[in-house]
C-alpha positions in Angstrom: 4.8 -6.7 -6.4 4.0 -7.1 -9.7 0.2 -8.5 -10.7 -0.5 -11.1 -13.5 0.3 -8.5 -17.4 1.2 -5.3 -15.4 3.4 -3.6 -16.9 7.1 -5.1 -17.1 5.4 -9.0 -17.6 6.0 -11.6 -19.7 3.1 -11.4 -21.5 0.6 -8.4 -20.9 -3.4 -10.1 -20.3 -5.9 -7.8 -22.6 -3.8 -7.6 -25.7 -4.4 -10.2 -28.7 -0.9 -11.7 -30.3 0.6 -10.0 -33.4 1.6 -13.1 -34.7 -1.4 -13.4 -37.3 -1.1 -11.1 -40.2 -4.6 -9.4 -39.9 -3.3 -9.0 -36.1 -0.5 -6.5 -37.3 -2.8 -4.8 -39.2 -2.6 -0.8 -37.4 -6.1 0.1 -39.6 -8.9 -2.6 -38.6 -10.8 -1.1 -42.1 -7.7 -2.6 -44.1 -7.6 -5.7 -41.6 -11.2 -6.4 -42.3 -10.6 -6.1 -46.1 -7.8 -8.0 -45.8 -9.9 -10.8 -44.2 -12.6 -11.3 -46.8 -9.7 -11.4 -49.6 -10.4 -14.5 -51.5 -7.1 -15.8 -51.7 -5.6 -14.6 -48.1 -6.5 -17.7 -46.1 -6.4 -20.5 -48.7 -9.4 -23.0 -48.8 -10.0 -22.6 -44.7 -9.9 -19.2 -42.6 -6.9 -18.7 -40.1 -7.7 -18.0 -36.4 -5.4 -17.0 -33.6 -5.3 -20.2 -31.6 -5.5 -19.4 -28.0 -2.0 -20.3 -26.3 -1.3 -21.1 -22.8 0.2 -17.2 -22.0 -2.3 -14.6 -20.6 -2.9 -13.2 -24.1 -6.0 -12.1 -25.2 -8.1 -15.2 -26.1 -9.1 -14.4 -29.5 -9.4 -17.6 -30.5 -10.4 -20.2 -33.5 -13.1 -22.2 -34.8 -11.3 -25.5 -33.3 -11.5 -23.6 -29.4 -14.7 -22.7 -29.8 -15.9 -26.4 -29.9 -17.9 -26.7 -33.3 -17.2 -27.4 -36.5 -15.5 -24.8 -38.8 -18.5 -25.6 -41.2 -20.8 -24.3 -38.6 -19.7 -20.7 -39.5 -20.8 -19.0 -41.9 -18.3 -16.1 -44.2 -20.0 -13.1 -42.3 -19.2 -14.9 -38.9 -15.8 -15.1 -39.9 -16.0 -11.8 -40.9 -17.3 -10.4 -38.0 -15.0 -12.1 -35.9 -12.0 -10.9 -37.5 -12.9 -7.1 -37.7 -13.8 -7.5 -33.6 -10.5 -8.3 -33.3 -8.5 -6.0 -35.2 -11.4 -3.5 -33.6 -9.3 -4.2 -30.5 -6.0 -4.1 -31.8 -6.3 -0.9 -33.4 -7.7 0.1 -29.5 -11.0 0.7 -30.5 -12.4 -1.4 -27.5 -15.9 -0.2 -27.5 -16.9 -1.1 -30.5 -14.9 -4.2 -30.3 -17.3 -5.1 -27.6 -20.1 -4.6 -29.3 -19.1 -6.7 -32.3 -18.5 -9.6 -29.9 -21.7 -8.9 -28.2 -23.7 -9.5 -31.3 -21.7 -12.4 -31.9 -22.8 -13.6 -28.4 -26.3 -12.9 -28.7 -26.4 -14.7 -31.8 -24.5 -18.1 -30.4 -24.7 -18.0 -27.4 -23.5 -21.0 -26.4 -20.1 -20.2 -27.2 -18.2 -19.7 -24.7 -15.4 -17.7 -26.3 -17.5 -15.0 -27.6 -18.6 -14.3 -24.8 -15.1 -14.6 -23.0 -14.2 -12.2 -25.2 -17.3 -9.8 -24.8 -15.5 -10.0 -21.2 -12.4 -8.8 -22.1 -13.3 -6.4 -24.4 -15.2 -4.4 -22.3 -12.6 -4.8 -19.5 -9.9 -3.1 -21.7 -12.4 -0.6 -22.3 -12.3 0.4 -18.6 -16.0 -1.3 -17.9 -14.4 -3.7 -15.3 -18.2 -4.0 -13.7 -20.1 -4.6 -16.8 -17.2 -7.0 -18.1 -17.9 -9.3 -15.1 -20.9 -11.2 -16.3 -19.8 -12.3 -20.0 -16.8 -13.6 -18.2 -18.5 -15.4 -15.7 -20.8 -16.6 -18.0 -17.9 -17.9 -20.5 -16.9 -19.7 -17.3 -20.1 -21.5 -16.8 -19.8 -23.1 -20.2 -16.4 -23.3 -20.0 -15.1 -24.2 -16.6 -11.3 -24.2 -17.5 -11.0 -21.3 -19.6 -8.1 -19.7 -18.5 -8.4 -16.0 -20.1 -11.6 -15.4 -18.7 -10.2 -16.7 -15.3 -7.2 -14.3 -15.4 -9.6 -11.2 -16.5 -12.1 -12.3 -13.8 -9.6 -12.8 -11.3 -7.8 -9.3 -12.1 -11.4 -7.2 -11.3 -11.8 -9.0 -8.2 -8.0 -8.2 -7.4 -9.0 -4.9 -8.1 -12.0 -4.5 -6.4 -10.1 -5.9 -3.2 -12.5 -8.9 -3.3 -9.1 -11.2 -2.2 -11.2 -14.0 -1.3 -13.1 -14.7 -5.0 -10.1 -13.9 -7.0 -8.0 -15.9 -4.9 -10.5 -18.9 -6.1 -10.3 -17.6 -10.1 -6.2 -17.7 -9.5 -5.8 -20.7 -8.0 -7.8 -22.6 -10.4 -5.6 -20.8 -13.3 -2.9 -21.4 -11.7 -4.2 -25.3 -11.6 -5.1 -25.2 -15.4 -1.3 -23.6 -16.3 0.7 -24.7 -13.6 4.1 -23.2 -15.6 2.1 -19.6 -16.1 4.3 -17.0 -14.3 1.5 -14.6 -14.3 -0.9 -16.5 -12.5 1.4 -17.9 -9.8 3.1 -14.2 -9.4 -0.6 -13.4 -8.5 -1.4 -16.2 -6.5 1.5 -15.3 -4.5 0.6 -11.8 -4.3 -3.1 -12.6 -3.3 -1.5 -14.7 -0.1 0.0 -11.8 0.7 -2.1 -9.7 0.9 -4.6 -12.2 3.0 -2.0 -13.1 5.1 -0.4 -16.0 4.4 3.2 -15.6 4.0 4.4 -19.0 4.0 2.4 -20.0 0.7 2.8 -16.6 -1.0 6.7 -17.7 -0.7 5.9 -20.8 -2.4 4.7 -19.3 -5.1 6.8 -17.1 -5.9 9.4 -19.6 -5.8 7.4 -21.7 -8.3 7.4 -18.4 -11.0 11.1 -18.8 -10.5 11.5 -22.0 -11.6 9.2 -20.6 -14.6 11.7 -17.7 -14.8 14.5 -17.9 -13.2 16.3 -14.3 -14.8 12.9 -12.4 -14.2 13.9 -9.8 -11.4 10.6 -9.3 -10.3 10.5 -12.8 -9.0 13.5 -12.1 -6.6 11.7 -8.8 -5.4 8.3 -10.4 -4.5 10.7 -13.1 -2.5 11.8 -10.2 -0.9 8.7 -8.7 0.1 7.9 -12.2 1.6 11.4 -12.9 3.4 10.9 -9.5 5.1 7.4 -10.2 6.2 8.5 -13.5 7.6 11.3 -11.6 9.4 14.1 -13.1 7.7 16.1 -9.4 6.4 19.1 -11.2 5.6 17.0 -13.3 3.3 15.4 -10.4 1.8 18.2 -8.2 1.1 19.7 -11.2 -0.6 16.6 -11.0 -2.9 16.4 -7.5 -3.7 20.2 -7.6 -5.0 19.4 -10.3 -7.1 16.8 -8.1 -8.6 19.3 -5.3 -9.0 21.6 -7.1 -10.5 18.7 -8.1 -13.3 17.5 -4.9 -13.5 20.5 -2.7 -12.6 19.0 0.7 -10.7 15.2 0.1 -10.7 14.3 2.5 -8.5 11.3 0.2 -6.7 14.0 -2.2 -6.5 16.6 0.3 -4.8 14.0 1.5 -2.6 12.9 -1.9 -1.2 16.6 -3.1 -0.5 16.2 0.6 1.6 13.7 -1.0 3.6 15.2 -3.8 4.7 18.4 -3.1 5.1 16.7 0.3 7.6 14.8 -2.6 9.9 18.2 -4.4 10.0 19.8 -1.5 11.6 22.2 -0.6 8.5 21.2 3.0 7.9 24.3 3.8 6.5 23.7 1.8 3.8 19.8 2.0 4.0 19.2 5.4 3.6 21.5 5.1 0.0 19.1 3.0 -1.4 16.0 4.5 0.4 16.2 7.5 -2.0 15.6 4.8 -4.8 11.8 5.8 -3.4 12.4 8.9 -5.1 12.1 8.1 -8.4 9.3 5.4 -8.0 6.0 6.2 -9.1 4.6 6.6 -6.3 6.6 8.6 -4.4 8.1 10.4 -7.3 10.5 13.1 -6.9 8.7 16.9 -6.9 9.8 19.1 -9.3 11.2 22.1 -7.0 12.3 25.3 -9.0 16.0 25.9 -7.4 19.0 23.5 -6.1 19.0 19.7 -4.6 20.8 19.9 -1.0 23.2 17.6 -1.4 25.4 18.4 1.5 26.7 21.8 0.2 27.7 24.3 2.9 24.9 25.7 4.8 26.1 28.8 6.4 23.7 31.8 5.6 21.9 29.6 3.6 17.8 29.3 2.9 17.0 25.5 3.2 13.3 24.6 1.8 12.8 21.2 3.2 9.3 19.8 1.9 7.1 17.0 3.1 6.7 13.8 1.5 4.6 10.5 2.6 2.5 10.4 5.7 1.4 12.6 8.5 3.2 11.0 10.7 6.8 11.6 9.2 6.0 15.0 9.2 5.7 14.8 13.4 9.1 12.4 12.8 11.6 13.8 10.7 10.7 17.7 11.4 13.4 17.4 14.5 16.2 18.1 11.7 15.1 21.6 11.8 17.6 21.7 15.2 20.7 20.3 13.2 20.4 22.0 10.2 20.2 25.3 11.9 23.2 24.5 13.9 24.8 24.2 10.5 24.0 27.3 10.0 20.8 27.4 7.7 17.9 29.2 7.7 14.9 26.5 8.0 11.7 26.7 6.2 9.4 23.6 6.1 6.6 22.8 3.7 4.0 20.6 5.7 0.8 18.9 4.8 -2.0 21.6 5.1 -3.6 20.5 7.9 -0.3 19.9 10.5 0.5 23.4 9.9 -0.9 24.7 13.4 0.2 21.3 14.9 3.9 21.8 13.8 4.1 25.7 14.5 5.5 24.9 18.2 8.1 22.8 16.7 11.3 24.6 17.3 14.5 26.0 15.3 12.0 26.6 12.2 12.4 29.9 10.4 9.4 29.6 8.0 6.3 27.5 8.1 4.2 27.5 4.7 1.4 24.9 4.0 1.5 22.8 0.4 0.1 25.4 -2.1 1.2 28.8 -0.5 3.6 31.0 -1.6 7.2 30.2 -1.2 9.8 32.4 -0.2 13.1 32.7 -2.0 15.5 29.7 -1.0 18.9 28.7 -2.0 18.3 24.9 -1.6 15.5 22.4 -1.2 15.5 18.9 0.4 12.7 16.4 0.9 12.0 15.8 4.2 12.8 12.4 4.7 16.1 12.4 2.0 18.3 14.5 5.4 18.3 10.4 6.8 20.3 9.7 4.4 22.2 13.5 4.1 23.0 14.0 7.5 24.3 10.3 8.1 21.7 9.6 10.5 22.3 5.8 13.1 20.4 4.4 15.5 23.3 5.4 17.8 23.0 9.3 16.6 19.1 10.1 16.0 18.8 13.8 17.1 16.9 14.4 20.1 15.7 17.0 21.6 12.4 15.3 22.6 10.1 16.7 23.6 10.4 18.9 20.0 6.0 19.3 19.2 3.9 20.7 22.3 0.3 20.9 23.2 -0.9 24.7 22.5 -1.6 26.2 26.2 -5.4 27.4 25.7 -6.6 23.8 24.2 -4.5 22.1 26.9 -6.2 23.8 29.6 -9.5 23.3 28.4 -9.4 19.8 27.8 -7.4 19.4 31.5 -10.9 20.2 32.5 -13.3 19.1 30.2 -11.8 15.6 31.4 -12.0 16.8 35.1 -15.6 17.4 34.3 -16.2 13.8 32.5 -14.5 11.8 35.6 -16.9 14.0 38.1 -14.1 15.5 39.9 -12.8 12.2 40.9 -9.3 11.3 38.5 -8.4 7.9 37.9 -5.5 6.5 39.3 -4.4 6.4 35.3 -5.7 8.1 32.1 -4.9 6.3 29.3 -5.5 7.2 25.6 -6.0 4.4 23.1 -6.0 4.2 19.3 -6.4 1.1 17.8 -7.5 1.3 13.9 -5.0 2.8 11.2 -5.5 2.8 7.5 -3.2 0.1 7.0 -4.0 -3.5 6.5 -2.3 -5.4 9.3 -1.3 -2.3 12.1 -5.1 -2.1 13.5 -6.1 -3.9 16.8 -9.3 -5.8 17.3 -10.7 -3.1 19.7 -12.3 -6.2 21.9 -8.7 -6.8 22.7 -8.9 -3.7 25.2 -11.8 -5.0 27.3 -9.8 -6.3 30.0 -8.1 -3.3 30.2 -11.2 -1.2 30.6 -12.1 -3.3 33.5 -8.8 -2.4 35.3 -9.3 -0.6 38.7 -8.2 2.5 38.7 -7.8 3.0 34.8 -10.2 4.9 32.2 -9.9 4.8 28.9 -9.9 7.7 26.7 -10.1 7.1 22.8 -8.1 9.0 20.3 -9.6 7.7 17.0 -10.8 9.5 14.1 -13.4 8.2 11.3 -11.6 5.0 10.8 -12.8 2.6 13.5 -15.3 4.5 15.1 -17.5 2.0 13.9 -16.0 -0.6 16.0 -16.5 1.7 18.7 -20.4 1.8 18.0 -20.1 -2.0 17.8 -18.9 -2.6 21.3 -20.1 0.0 23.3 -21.3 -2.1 26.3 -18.1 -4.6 26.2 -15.1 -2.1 26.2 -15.1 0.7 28.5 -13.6 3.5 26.9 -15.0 7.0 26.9 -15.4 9.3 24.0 -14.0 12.8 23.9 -17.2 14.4 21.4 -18.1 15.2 18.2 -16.1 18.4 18.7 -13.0 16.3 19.0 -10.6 17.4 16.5 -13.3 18.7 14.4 -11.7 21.4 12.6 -9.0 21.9 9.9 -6.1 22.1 12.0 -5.8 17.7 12.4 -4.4 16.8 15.7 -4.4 20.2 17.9 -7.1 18.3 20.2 -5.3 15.5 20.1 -2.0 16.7 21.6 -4.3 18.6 23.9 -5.6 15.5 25.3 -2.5 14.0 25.3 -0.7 16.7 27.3 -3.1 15.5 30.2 -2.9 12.0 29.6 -0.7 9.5 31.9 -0.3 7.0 28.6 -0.9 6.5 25.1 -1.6 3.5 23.7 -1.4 3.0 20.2 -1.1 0.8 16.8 1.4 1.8 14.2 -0.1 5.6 13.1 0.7 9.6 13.2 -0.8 9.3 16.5 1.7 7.3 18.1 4.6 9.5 16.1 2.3 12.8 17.3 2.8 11.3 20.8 6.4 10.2 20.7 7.6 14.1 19.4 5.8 15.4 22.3 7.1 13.3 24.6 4.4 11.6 26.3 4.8 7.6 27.8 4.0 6.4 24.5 3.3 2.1 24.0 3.0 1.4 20.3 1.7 -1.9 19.8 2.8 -3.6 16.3 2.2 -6.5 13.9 4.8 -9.3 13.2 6.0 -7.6 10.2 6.4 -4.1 11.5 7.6 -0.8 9.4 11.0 -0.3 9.1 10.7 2.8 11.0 10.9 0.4 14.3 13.3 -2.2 12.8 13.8 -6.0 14.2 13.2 -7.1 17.7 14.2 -4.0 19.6 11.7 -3.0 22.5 12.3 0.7 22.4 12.9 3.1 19.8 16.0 5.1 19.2 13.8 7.9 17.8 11.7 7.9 21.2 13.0 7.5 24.2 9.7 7.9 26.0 8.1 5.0 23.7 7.8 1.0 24.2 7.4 -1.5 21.5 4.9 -4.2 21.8 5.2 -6.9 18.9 3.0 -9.4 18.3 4.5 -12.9 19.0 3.3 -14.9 16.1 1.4 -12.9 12.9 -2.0 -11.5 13.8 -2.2 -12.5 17.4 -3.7 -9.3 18.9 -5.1 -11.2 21.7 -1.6 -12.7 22.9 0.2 -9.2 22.5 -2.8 -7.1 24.3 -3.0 -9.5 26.9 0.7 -8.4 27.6 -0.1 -5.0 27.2 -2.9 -5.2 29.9 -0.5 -7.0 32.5 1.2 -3.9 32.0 -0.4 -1.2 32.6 -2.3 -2.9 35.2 1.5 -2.8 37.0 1.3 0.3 36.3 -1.7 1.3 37.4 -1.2 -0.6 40.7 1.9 2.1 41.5 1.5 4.9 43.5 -0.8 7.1 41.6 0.3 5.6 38.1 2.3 8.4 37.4 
């Protein structure tokens, strides 16, 4: 989603028009000379008026409230050089020509609006903060200062105040596509769907042949669960802006939770050639479906851990075409993944490589294989526990229930790094209480601190400081999960880890879930011993946890739980 001046806007926030002659000026010397020419600006000087866009607000002696006779031919002077200063990219000293300025009237709201976003272009975000909030206590609607302000708060994640600076923007120039493409991306990312649709439907009214206005209306559609509607979207986008690969790559999305992975995985590899994503530069040959037969495949991974515990089950089918399999992993999976099957050559990022004939990213043979939901390659369970770690923690738990095992042993993870997947750990109290059930957690650094937090309301036992301590991420944990009855899990590597290895595996998700699980369905073609637990209605953990709990104290309540 595009912010207010990122790149591919309108109009870009930070730069100053080059409508005005001394604006064009590439050498701010030349500008400056140009400015105190006697007979350049007739018998008054020429400001940039500010305009209701998010230019830069370099603005006039009529915007700055006083009268033009109030400044003096230096003034003017110094204005106009802080100005082509910042055109020519000299923000620095641009700043400190406007900082003078401010310090010498400062009651002028401008100068020190422009102090603001001086030092903001300069990369000084934090120091930028207080000449823009002070050009906004003596000038409540200025609208530059409130798009500048409102961008470092976006980009210090501090939703709440810069939802207030875009709102009232947005208020001030109720037809500025910038500030409502914002404002709508701001509602997003706190949660509320319904108003970030409205608008972006109000910056299409604004402008209507802008693509990025369909895209954002596909981000909301799909978060509202309406894929139809979203797809819908994202073509409209393509059709603006033929091939953009963010644009491609979204339609993926979508079109993967609808179930249409035929047509999904095409556009998925749009992913490719986004920035953030972006295709590695492999020395060798793209796979691209070429025989395989006596062939060296290098398949390398790309995104999370998690895909790595995925998509490494197309080790099996490309051997059976006949390749010889290396993978590429993430460093510290490379012990993890080593009891995977039908690989030839496991190498973590930065080791050597072997010769190959080919090389694929990981999650590209979707799309090159023709993977369905009907034909997902199983195999399951295709990752195993190690035998010596397994053993140990079989009785390192015997030791922590004193010999007596509970009728269930369930592991819970509830925190991910996503904003959305992670569940209110108070949600598992009731479940702690259950007869017969003890809770084991499986979290790492991220939520621990809940953890400390609620110590004497959920019952859940910790595994140790040793826990997964090492390099090699996750060989503890698929110890502990190879004596484990369940898992229960929000939407991480840990629930893929536990899916792979085969282990009864409840993944509990938000309203708008990854793609990875698609719409609706309770299971998961790429797990068959895995359940899927949606939430109802968006972020209602206690409805969806209260379900969970019914369940496994069903379970629980069965001979033995197992």
């Amino acid at each position: 989603m595009r912010t207010c001046g990122s790149p591919g806007s309108t109009r870009s926030p930070g730069r100053p028009s080059a409508g005005s002659r001394w604006h064009r000026a590439p050498d701010p010397e030349r500008a400056a000379l140009y400015c105190r020419r006697p007979g350049s600006w007739g018998k008054k000087p020429r400001f940039r008026a500010a305009g209701p866009s998010a230019w830069w607000g370099l603005v006039g002696a009529e915007a700055l409230g006083v009268a033009i006779s109030e400044f003096s031919p230096a003034f003017i002077e110094a204005f106009n050089r802080g100005a082509a200063l910042f055109q020519a990219g000299r923000f620095d000293e641009a700043a400190e020509a406007f900082r003078r300025l401010a310090e010498e009237h400062p009651g002028v709201a401008n100068l020190h609006g422009n102090l603001g976003l001086c030092l903001h272009a300069a990369g000084r975000p934090a120091e930028a903060m207080e000449p823009l909030r002070q050009a906004l206590r003596l000038r409540p609607a200025y609208p530059d200062a409130l798009n500048a302000l409102g961008g470092i708060l976006l980009d210090q994640h501090n939703y709440e105040h810069a939802l207030i600076a875009f709102r009232e923007l947005a208020r001030l120039k109720p037809d500025h596509p910038g500030a409502l493409l914002t404002l709508g991306n701001l509602f997003m990312f706190t949660g509320d769907a319904e108003r970030a649709r409205t608008a972006y439907r109000f910056a299409l009214t604004v402008e209507p042949d802008v693509a990025v206005n369909y895209n954002n209306l596909g981000a909301v559609s799909l978060s509202l669960g309406f894929p139809p509607e979203a797809a819908l979207h994202y073509r409209r986008a393509l059709a603006i802006d033929v091939g953009k690969p963010e644009y491609r790559k979204n339609l993926g999305t979508c079109l993967l939770m609808a179930g249409d992975y035929p047509n999904g995985t095409v556009a998925y590899e749009g992913r490719l050639e986004q920035g953030v994503w972006r295709k590695r530069n492999m020395p060798g040959v793209l796979w691209q479906g070429q025989p395989l037969e006596g062939r060296t495949l290098l398949v390398h991974f790309e995104q999370g851990l998690g895909d790595s515990f995925q998509y490494i089950r197309y080790a099996g089918v490309l051997k059976r075409m006949g390749a010889r399999v290396l993978y590429e992993c993430q460093p510290a999976l490379k012990r993890v993944l080593s009891t995977a099957p039908d690989l030839d050559g496991l190498f973590a990022f930065g080791e050597p490589l072997p010769a190959y004939d080919y090389y694929i990213s990981l999650m590209s043979l979707m799309h090159r294989l023709g993977t369905t939901p009907d034909n997902v390659p199983g195999g399951v369970p295709y990752i195993r526990a190690e035998a010596e770690p397994a053993a140990r923690w079989a009785e390192r738990l015997e030791r922590l229930e004193g010999g007596r095992r509970p009728r269930l042993r369930v592991g819970i993870n509830w925190h991910g790094n996503e904003t959305g997947k992670s569940i209110p750990l108070e949600c598992f109290e009731a479940m702690g209480r259950l007869p017969g059930v003890r809770l084991y957690s499986l979290q790492k650094v991220s939520g621990l601190a809940h953890l400390e937090r609620l110590r004497d309301r959920v019952a859940v036992t910790e595994l140790g400081a040793d826990f997964d301590a090492g390099p090699d991420a996750f060989l503890d944990t698929a110890a502990v999960m190879a004596n484990l009855d369940l898992v229960i899990t929000c939407d991480t590597s840990v629930c893929h880890l536990a899916g792979a290895m085969g282990r009864p595996t409840w993944v509990v998700l938000k309203w708008f879930a990854d793609w990875r699980w698609m719409r609706d369905r309770l299971d998961s073609p790429w797990y068959p011993t895995m359940r899927l637990f949606r939430q109802a209605t968006s972020n209602d953990w206690p409805e969806v946890m209260a379900r969970v709990t019914a369940e496994v104290a069903a379970l629980s309540a069965t001979e033995g739980g197992r």
